[in-house]
C-alpha positions as CSV (number, residue, x, y, z in Angstrom):
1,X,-28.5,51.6,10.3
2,X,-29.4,48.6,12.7
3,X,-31.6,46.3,12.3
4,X,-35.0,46.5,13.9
5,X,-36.5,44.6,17.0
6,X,-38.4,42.8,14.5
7,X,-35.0,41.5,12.2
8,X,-33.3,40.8,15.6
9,X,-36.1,38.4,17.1
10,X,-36.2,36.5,13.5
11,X,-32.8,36.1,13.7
12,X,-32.4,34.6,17.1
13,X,-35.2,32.5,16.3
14,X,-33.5,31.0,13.7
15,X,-30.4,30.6,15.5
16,X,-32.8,29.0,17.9
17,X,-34.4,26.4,15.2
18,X,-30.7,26.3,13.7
19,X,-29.0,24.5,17.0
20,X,-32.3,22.7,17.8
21,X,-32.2,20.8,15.0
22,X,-28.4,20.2,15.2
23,X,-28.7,18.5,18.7
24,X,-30.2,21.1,20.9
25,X,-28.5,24.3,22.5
26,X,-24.3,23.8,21.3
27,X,-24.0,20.8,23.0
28,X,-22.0,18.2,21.1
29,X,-23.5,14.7,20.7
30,X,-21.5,12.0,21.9
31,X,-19.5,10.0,19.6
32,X,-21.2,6.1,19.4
33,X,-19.6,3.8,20.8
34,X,-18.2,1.0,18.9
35,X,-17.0,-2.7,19.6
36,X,-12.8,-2.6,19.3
37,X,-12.2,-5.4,16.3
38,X,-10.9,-8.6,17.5
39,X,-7.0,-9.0,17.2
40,X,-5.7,-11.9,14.6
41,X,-4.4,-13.4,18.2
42,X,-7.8,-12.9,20.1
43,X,-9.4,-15.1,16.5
44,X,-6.8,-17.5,17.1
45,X,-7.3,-18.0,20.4
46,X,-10.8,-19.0,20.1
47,X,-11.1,-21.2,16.9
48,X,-7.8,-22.6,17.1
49,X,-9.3,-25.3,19.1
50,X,-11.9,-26.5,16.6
51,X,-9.5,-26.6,14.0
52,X,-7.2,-28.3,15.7
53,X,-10.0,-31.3,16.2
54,X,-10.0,-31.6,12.0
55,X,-7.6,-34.5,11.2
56,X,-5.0,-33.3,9.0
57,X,-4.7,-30.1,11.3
58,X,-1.3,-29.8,13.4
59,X,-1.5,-25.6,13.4
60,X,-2.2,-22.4,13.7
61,X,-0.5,-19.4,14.1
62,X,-0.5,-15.9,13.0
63,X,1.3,-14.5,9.5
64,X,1.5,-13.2,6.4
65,X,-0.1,-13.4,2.8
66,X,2.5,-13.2,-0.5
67,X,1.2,-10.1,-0.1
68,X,2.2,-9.2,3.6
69,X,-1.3,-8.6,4.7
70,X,-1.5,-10.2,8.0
71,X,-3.3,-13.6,7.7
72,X,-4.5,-16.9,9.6
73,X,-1.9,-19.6,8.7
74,X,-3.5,-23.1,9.1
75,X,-0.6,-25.9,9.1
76,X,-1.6,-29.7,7.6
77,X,0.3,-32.4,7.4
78,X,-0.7,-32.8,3.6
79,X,-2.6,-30.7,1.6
80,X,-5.5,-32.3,-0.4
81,X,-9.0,-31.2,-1.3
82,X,-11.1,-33.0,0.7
83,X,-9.1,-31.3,3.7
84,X,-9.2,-27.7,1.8
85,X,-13.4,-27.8,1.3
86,X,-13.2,-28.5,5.1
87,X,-11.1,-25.2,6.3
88,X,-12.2,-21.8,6.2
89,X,-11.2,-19.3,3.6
90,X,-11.8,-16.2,5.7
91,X,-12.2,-16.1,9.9
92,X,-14.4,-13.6,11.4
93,X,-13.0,-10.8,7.9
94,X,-9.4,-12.3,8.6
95,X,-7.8,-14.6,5.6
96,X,-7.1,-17.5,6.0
97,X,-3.9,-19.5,4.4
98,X,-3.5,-23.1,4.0
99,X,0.3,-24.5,4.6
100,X,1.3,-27.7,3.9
101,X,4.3,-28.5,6.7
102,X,4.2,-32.6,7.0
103,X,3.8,-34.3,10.5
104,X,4.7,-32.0,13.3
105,X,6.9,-33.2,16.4
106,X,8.3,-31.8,19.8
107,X,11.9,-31.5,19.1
108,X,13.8,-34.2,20.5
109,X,11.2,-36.6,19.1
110,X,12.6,-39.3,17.2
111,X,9.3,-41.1,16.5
């Protein structure tokens, strides 16, 4: 037995309404567009320099937590707490780490 003109017509109609209100006729909606996430290197790049201006500062540089996650490693010449309230904990979702590594010089230097 088939179904009559009358079944037919209610079903395309709510095949109709069905792909309507799923974004119209098959079509696929595009996918949003999002904003890549900055690289630990691309963070770096840009705050390095204000950090750098803190005294106590002589580093920055890309590495790892005990943990291996990837981290911001700030270098100071001494670590106290004056200098930790100062630095950043976290930059732009990325931890940050604070390492103690004494006065930095160009090798060679003898000063």
């Amino acid at each position: 037995m088939s179904p009559s003109p009358a079944a037919r017509l209610a079903t395309a109609l709510l095949v109709g309404l069905t792909l309507a209100a799923c974004g119209g006729h098959g079509k696929r909606a595009r996918p949003a567009e999002t904003t890549p996430m900055p690289t630990i290197a691309d963070i770096i790049a840009r705050r390095a320099p204000e950090l750098m201006k803190i005294p106590g500062v002589v580093g920055v540089y890309e590495g790892e937590t005990s943990a291996h996650a990837p981290c911001i490693r700030i270098m100071v010449v001494k670590r106290t707490r004056e200098l930790e309230a100062r630095l950043p904990r976290v930059l732009e979702g990325t931890p940050v780490e604070i390492e103690e590594t004494g006065v930095i010089r160009p090798m060679g230097d003898s000063s």
